[in-house]
Backbone bond lengths (Angstrom), bond angles and torsions (degrees), N, CA, C in turn:
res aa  C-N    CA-C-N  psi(-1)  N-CA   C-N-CA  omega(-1)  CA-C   N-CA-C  phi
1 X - - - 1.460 - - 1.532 111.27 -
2 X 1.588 131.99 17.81 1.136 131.48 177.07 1.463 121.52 -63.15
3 X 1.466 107.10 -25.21 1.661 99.09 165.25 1.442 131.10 -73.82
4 X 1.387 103.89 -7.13 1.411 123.56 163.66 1.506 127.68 -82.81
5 X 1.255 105.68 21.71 1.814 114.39 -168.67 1.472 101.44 -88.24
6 X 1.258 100.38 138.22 1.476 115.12 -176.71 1.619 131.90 68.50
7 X 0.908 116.29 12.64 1.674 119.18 -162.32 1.593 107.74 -58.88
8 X 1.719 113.09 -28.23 0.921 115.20 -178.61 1.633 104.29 -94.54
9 X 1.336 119.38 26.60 1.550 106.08 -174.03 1.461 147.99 -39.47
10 X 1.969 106.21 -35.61 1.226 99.76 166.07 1.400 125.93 -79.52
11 X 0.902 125.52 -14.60 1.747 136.95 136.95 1.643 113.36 -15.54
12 X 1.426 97.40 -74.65 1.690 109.41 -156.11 1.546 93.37 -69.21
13 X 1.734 118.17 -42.15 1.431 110.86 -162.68 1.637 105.69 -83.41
14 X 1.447 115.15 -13.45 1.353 129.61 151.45 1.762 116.94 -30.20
15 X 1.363 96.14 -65.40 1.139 92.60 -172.53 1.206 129.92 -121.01
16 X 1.221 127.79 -14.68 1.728 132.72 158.17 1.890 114.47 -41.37
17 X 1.456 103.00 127.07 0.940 102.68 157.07 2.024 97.85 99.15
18 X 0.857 124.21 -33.54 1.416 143.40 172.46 1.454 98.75 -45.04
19 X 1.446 106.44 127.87 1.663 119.53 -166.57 1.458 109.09 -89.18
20 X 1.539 102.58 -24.02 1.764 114.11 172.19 0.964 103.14 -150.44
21 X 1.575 96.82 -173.66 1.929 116.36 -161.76 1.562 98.32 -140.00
22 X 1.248 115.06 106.92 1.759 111.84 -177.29 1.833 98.68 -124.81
23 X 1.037 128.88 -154.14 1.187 143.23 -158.81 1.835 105.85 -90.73
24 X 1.177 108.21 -60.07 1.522 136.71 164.54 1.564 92.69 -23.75
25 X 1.433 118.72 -80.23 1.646 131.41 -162.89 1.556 96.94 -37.75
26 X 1.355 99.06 -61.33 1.401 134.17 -154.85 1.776 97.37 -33.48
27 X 1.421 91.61 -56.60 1.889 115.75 -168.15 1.411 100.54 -79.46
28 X 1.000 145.28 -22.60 1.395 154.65 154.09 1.313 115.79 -30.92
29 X 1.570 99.28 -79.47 1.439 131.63 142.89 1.477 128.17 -6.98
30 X 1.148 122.85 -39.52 1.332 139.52 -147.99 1.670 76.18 -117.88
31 X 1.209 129.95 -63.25 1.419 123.15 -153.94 1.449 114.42 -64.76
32 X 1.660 102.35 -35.89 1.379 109.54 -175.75 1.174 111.48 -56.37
33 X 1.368 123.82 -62.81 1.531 160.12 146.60 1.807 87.23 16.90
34 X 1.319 97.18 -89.52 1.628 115.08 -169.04 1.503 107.39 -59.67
35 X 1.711 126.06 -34.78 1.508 95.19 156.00 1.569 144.06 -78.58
36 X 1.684 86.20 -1.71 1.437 86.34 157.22 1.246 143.55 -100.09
37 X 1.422 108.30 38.29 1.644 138.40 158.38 1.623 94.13 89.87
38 X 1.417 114.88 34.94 1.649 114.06 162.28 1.007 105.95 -92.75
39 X 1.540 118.17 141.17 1.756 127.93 -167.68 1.676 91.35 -70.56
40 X 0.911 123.28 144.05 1.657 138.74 156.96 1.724 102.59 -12.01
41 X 1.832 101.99 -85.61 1.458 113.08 174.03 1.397 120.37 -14.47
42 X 1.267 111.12 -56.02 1.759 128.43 -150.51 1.608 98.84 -98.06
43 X 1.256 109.67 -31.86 1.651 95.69 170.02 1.754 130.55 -96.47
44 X 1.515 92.81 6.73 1.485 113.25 175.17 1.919 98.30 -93.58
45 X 0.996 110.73 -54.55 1.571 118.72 164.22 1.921 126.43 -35.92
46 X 1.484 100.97 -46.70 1.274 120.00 -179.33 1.601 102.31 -82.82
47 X 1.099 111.70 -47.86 1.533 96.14 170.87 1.402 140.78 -66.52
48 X 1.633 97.59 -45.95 1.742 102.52 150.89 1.488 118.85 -59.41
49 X 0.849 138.91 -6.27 1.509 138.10 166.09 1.606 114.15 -93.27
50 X 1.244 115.52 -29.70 1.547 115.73 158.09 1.224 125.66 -83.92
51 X 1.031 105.47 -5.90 1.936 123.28 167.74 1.551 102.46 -90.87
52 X 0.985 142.65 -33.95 1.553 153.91 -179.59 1.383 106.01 -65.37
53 X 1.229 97.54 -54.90 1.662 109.56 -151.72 1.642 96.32 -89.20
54 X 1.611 120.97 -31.75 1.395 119.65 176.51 1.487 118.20 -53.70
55 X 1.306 99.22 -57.77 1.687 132.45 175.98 1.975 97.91 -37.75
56 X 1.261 116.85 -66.16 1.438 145.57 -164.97 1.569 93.65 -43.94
57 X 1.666 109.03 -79.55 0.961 146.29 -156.54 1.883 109.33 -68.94
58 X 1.310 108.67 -40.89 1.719 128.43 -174.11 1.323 110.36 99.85
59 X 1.376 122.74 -11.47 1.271 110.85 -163.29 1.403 114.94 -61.36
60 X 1.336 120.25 137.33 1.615 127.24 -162.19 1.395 107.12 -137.49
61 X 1.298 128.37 21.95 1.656 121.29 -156.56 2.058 95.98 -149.14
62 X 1.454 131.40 117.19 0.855 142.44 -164.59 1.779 102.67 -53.64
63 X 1.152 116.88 -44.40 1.786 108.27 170.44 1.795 112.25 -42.56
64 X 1.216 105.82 -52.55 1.104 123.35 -178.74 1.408 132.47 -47.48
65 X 1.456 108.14 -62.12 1.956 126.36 137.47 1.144 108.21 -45.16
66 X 1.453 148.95 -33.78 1.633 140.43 -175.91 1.542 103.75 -67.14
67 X 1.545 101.83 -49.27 1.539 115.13 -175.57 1.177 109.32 -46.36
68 X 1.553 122.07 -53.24 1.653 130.23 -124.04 1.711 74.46 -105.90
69 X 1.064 130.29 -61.96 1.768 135.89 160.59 1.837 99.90 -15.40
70 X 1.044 116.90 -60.17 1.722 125.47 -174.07 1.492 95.49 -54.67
71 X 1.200 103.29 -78.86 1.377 109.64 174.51 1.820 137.39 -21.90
72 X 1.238 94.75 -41.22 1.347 112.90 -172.21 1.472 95.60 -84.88
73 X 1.263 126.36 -35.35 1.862 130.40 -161.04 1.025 86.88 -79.33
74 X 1.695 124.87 -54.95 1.531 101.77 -165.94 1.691 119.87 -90.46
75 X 1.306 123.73 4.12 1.677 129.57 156.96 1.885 95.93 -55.87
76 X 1.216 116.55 -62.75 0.875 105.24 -142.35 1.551 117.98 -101.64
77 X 2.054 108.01 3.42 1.743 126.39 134.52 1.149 116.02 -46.54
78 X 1.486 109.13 -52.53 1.313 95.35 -172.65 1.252 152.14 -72.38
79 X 1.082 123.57 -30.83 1.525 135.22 128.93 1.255 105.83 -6.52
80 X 1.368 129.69 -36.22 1.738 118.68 -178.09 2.089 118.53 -130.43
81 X 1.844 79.68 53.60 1.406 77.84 -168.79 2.063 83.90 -127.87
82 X 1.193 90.98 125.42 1.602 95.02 -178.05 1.566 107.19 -159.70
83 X 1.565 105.27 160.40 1.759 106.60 -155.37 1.409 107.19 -111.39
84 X 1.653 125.00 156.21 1.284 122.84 -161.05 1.626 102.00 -45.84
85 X 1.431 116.21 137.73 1.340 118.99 137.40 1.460 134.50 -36.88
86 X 0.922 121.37 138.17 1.918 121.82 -173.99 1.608 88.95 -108.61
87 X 1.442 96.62 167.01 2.090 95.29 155.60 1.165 85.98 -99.91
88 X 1.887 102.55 161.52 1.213 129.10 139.05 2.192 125.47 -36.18
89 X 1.456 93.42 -29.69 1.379 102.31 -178.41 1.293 112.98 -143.95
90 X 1.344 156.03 159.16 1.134 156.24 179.46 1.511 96.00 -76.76
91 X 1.625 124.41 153.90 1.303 97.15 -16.85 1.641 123.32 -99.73
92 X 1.552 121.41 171.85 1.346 111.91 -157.90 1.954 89.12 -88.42
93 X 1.326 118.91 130.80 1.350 110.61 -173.88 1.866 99.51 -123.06
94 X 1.107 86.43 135.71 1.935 108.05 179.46 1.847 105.54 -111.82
95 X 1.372 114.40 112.18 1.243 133.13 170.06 1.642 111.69 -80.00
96 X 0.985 131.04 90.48 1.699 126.32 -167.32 1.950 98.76 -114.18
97 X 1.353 89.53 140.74 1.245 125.20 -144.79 1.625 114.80 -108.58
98 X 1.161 136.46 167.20 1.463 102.81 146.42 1.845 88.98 141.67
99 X 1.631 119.54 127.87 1.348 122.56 159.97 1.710 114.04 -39.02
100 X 1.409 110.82 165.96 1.586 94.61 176.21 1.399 107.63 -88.57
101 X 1.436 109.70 -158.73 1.557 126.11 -146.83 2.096 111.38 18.90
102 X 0.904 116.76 21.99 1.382 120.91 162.49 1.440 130.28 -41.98
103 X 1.995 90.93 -46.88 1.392 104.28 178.53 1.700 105.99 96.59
104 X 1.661 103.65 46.28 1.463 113.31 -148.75 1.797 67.42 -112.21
105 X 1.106 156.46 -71.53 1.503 143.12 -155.51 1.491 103.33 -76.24
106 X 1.300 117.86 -11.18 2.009 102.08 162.86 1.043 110.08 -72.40
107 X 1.368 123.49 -35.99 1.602 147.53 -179.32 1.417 109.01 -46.02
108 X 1.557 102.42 -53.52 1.553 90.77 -171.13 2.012 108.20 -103.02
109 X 1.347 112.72 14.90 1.208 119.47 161.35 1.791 114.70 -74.49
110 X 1.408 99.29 -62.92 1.791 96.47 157.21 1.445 129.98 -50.27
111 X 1.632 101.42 -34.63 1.851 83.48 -179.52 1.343 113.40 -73.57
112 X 1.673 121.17 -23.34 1.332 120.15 170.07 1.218 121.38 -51.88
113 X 1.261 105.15 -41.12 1.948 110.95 -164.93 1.632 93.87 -85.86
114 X 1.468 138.10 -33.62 1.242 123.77 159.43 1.437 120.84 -48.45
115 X 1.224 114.05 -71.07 1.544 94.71 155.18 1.365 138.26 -32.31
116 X 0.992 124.97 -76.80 1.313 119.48 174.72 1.218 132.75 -20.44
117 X 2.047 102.40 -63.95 1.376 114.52 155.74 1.796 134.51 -19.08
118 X 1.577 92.95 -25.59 1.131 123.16 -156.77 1.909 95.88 -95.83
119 X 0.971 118.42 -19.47 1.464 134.56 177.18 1.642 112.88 84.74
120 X 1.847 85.57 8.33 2.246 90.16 171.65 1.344 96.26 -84.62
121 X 1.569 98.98 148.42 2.013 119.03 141.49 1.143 134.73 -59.90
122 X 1.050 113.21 124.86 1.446 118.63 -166.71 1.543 125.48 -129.79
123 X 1.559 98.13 134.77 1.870 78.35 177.94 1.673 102.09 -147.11
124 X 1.160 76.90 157.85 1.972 86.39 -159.72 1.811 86.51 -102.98
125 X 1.224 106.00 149.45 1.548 120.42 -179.38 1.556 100.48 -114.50
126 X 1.656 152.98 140.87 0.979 165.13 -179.63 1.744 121.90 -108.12
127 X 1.486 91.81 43.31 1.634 109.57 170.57 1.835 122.60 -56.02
128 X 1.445 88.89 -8.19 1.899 88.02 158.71 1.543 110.15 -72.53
129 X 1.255 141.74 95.56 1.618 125.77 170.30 1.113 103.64 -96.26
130 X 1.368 157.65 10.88 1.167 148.52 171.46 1.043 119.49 -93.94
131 X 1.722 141.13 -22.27 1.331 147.07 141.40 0.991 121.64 -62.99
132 X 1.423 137.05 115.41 1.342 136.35 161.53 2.170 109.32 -45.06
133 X 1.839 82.49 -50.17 1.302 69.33 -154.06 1.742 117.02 -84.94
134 X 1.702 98.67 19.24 1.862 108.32 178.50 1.813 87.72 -72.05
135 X 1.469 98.83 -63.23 1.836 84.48 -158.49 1.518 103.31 -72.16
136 X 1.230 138.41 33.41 1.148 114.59 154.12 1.248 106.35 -122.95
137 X 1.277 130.89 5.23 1.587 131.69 139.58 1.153 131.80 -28.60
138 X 1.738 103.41 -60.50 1.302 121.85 -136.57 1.647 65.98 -108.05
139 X 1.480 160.96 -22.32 1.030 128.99 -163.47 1.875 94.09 -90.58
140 X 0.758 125.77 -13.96 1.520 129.07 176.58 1.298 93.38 -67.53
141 X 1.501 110.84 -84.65 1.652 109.50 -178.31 2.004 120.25 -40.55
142 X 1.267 101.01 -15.64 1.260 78.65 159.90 1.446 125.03 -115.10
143 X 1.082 98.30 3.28 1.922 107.72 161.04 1.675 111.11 -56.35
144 X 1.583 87.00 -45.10 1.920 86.88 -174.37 1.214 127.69 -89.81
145 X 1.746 119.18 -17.04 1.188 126.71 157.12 1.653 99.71 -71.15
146 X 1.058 151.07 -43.38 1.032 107.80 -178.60 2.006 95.35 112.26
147 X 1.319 124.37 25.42 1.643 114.67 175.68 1.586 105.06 -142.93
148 X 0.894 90.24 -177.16 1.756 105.99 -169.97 1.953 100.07 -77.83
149 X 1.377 106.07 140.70 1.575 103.41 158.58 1.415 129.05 -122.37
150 X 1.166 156.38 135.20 1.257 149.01 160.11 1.711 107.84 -76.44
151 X 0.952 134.79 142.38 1.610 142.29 148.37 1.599 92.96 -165.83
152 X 1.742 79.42 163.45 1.751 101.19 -177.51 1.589 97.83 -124.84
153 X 1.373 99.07 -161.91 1.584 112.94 164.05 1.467 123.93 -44.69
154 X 1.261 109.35 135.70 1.565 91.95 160.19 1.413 120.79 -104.16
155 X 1.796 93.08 158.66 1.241 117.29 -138.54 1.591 124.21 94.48
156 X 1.186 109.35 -14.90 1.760 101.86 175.25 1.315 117.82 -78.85
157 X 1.559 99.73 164.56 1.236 107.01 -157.11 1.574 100.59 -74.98
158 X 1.666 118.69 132.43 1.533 132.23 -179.91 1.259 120.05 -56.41
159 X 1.360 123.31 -32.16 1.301 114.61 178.29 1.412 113.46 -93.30
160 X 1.260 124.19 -18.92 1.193 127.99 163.67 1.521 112.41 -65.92
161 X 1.157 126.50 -16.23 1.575 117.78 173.69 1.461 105.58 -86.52
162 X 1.247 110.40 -14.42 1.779 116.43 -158.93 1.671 96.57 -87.77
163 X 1.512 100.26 -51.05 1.480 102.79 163.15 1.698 123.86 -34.65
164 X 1.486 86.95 -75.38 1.887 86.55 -174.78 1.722 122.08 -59.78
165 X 1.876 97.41 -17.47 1.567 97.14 153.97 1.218 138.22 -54.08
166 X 1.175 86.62 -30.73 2.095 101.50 -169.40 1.556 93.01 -76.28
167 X 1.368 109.97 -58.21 1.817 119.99 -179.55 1.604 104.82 -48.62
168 X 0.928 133.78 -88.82 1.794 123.07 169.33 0.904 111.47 -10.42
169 X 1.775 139.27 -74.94 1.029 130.62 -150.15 1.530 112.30 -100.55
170 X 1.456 122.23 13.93 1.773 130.30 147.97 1.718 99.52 -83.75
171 X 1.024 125.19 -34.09 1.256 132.98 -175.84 1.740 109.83 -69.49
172 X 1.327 104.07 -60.38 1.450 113.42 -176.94 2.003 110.80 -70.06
173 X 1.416 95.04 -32.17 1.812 95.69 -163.76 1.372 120.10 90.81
174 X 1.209 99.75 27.12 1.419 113.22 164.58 1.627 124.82 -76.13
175 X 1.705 104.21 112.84 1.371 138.35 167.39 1.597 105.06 -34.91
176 X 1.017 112.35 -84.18 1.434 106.15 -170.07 1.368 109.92 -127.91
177 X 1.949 119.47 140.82 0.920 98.64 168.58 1.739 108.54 -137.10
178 X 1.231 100.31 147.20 1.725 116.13 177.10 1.517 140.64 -88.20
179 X 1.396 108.66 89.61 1.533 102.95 -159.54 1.779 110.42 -68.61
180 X 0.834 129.91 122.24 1.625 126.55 144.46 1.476 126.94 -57.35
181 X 1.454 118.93 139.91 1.463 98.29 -179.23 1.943 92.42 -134.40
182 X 1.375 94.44 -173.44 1.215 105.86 166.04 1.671 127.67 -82.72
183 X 1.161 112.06 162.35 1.816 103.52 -169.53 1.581 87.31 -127.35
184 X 0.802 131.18 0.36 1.602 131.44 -176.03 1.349 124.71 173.55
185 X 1.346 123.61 81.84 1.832 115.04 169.00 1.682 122.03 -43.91
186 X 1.015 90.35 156.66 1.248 130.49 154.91 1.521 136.70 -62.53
187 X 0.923 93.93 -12.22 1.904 120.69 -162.88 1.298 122.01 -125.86
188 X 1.197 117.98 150.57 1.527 117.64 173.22 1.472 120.50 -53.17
189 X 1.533 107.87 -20.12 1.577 108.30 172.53 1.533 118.37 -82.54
190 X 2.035 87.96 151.82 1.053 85.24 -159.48 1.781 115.53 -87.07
191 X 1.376 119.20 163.69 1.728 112.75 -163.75 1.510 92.66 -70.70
192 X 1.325 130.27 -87.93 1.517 104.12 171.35 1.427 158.92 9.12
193 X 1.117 85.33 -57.66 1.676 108.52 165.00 1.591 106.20 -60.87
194 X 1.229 98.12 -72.17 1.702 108.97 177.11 1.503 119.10 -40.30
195 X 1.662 121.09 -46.67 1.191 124.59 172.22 1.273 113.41 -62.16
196 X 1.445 130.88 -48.37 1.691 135.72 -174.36 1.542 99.74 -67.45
197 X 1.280 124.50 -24.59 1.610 125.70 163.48 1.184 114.23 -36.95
198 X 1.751 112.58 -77.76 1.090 130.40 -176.84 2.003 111.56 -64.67
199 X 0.990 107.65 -68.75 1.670 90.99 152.56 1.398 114.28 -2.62
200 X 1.362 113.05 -76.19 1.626 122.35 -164.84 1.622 129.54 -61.61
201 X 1.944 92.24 -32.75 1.831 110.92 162.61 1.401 98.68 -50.60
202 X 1.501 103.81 -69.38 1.577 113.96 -151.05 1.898 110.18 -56.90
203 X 1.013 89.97 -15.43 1.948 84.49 178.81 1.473 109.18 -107.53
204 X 1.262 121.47 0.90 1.485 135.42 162.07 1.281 94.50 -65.10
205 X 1.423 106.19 -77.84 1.797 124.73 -153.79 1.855 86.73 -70.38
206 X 0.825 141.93 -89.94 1.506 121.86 -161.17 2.034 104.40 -63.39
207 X 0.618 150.05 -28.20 1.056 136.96 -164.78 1.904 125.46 94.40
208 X 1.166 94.04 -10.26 1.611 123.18 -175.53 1.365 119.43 -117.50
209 X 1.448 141.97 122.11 1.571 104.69 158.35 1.631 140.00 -38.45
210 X 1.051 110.15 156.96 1.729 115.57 170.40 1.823 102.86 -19.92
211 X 1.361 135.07 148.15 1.154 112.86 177.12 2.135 104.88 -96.51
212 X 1.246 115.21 -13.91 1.093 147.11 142.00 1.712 154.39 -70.97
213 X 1.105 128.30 81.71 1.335 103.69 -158.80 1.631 99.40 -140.77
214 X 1.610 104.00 82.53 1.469 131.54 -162.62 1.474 113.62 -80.76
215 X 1.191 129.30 140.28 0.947 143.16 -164.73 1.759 108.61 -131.13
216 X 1.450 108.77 118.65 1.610 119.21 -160.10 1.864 79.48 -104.82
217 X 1.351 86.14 137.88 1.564 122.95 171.90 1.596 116.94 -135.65
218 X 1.302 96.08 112.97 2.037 106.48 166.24 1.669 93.83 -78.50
219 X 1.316 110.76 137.73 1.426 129.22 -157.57 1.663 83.96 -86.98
220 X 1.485 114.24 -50.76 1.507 126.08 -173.76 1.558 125.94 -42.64
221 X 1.615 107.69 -29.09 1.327 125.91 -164.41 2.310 94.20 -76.37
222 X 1.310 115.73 -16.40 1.327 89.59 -160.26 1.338 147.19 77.79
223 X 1.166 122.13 -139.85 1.197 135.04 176.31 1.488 133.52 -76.77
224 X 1.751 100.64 -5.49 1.724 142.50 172.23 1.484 80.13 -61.50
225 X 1.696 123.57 -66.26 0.962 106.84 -151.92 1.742 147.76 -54.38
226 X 1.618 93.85 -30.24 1.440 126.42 160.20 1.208 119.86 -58.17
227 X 1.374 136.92 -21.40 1.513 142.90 175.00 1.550 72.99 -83.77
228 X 1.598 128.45 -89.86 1.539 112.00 -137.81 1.338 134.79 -54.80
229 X 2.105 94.24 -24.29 1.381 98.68 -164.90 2.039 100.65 -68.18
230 X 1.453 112.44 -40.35 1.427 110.89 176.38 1.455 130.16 -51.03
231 X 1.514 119.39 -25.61 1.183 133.11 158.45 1.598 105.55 -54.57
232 X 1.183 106.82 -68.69 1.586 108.82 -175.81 1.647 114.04 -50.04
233 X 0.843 99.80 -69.81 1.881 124.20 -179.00 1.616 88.32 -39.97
234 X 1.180 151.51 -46.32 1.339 150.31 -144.90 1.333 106.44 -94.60
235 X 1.956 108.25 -30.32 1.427 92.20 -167.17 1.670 90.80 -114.07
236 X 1.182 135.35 -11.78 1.313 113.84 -177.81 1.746 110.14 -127.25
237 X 1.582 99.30 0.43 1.784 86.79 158.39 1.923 87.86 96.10
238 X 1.001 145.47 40.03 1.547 133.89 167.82 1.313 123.89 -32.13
239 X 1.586 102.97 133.00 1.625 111.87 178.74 1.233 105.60 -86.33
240 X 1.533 118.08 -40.89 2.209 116.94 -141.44 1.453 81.33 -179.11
241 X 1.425 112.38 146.93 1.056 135.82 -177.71 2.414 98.63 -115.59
242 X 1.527 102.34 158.64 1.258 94.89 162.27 1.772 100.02 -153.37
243 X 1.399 115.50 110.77 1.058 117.13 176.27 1.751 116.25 -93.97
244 X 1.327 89.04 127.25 1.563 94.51 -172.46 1.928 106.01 -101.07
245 X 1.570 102.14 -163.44 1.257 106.24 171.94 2.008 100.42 60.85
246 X 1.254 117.15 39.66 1.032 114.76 163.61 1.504 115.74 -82.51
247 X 1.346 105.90 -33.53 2.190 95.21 170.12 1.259 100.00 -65.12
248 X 1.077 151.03 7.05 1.606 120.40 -176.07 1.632 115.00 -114.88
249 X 0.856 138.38 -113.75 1.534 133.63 -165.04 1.929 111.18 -109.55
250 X 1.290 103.18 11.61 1.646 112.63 -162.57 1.700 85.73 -78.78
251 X 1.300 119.85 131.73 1.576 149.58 168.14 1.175 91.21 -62.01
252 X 1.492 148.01 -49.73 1.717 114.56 -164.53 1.602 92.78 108.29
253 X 1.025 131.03 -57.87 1.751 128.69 -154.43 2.039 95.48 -67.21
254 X 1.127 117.45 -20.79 1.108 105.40 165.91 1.646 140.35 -45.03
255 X 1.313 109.28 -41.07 1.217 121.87 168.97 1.498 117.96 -47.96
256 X 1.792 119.67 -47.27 0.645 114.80 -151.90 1.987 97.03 -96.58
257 X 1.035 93.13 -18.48 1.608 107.69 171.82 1.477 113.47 -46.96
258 X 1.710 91.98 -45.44 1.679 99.67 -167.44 1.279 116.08 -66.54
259 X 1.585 103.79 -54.77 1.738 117.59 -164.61 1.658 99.08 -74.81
260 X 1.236 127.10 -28.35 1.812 126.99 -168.87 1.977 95.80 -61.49
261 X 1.435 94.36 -48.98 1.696 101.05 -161.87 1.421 103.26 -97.30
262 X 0.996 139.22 -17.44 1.853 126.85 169.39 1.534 101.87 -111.73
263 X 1.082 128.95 -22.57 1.882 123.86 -174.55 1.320 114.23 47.16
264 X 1.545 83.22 40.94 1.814 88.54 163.95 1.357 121.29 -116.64
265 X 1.777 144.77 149.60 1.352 121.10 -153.63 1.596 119.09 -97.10
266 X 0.903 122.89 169.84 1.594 116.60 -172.58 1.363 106.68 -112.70
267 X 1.699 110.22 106.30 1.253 130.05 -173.33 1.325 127.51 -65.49
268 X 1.572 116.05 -39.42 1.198 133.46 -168.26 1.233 114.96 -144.14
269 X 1.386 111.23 157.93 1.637 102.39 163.76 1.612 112.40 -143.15
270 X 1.422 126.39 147.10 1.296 108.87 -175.44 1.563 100.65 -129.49
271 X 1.281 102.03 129.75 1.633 116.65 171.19 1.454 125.83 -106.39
272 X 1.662 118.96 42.11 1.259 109.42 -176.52 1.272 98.94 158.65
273 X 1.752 108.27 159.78 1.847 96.66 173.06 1.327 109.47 -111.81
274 X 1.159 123.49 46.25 1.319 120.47 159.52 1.830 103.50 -89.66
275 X 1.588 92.32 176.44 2.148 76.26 -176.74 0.991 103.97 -105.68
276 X 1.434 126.10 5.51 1.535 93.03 148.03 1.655 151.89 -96.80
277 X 1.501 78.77 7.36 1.293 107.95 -178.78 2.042 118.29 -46.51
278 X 1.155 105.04 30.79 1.711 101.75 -156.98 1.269 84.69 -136.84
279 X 1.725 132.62 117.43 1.131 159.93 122.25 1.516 146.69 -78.88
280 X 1.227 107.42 124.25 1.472 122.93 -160.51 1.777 105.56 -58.28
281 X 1.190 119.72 124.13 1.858 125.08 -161.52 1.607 85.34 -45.06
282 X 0.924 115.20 147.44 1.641 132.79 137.72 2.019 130.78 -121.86
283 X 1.400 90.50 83.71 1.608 78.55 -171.73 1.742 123.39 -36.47
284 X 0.920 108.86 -45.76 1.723 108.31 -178.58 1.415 101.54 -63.34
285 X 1.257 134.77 -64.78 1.233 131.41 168.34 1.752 111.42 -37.54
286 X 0.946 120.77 -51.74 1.527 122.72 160.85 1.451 130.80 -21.17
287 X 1.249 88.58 -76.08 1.338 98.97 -167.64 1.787 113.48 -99.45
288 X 1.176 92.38 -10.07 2.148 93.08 158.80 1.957 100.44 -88.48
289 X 0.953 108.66 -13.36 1.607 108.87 155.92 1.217 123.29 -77.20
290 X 1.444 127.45 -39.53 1.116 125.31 171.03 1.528 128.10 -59.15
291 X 1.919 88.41 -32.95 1.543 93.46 -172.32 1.721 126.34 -124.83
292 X 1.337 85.35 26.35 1.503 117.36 164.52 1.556 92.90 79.34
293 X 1.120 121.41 86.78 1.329 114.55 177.99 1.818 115.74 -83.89
């Protein structure tokens, strides 16, 4: 997680090294907090709780508050740190989600090659039909990972590709499979609608819901993210979130934005576009990343 060092920096340089802890810090504290994409609520919370616990405890010396600050981020990550779902039966299918430029088809290029890695089959389905240029992404990325793809025409109907996905890969014996979706039509219909569609195939054709139903987050976007993830989460029920674009300019307070206001867990994380760039959340690793551990 070293490309994740510092995100919370004016935080850490906030308070390291600080000979005391008075009221002043405190409010400092609080400000940094919220420009680093912590909702208001949650960084008014975290500070009165490091004011509680300082007071409690004696601690009076800014190393000390950095610590007990670490401490507190990752109690309360963790609670939302949990590992892919499997199916009960093959195959295990992941519905991935996500507005565009998110970085929702790098997303599911790595989860393929994680799999794989894994010595399962895999096949990615190309339920974006409204981009030409999504399914011919994802058919590259799956040239180079190395798995099977389904797509049709574009313009066809999405759940109907998701369908004959599911049918291929009961047919073929396909291990896992990865839906792509759309992040925005083209059409008077609405994206919602379209997603709770496919939702509705996929628990026909397996008998189960999706065992997956991931939701791609740019870490960079902020407080964007909390409007989209509730849209999503509302209409198709969210398992795990995976916010990527952590090497680039994303503050870190996102994480905690996400899991405080939807209480859903954060599955993955991706720092880069290479494919392997995709790591399984680790709150402790997290948040001693955040705060320069």
């Amino acid at each position: 997680m070293a490309v994740l060092r510092g995100l919370f920096g004016r935080v850490t340089n906030l308070i390291r090294g600080r000979a005391n802890i008075d009221d002043d810090l405190l409010e400092e504290l609080e400000e940094a907090l919220i420009e680093a994409d912590v909702p208001v609520a949650v960084a008014l919370d975290l500070v009165e709780e490091v004011r509680d616990r300082a007071e409690r405890e004696r601690i009076t010396d800014g190393d000390g508050v950095l610590e007990l600050l670490r401490n507190i981020v990752r109690r309360m990550l963790t609670s939302y740190e949990a590992e892919l779902n499997r199916g009960p039966s093959s195959p295990t299918v992941l519905l991935v989600l996500g507005v565009n430029g998110v970085g929702k088809t790098t997303t599911i290029a790595k989860l393929a090659h994680y799999y794989r890695q894994q010595g399962m089959n895999v096949m990615v389905v190309a339920a974006d039909t409204f981009r030409a240029a999504a399914i011919e992404q994802l058919a590259i990325w799956a040239d180079r990972v190395g798995c099977d793809i389904v797509k049709q025409e574009l313009g066809s109907d999405p759940a109907a590709v998701v369908y004959d996905g599911l049918q291929a890969a009961a047919a073929r014996g396909t291990e896992v499979v990865i839906i792509d979706t759309a992040g925005r039509l083209h059409t008077k219909t609405n994206l919602m609608s379209e997603l709770m569609k496919i939702n509705r195939v996929i628990e026909r054709a397996l008998g189960r819901p999706a065992d997956e139903k991931l939701l791609v987050l740019d870490s960079t976007t902020g407080q964007n993210a909390i409007a989209q993830g509730r849209q999503f989460h509302e209409a198709v029920g969210l398992t795990g979130l995976v916010l990527t674009k952590l090497d680039g300019t994303a503050k870190g307070g996102v994480a905690l934005s996400v899991v405080s206001d939807l209480q859903v867990p954060i599955k993955l994380i991706g720092t880069g576009e290479h494919v392997e760039a995709l790591s399984p959340f680790s709150a402790v690793e997290f948040a001693d990343a955040l705060l320069e551990q």
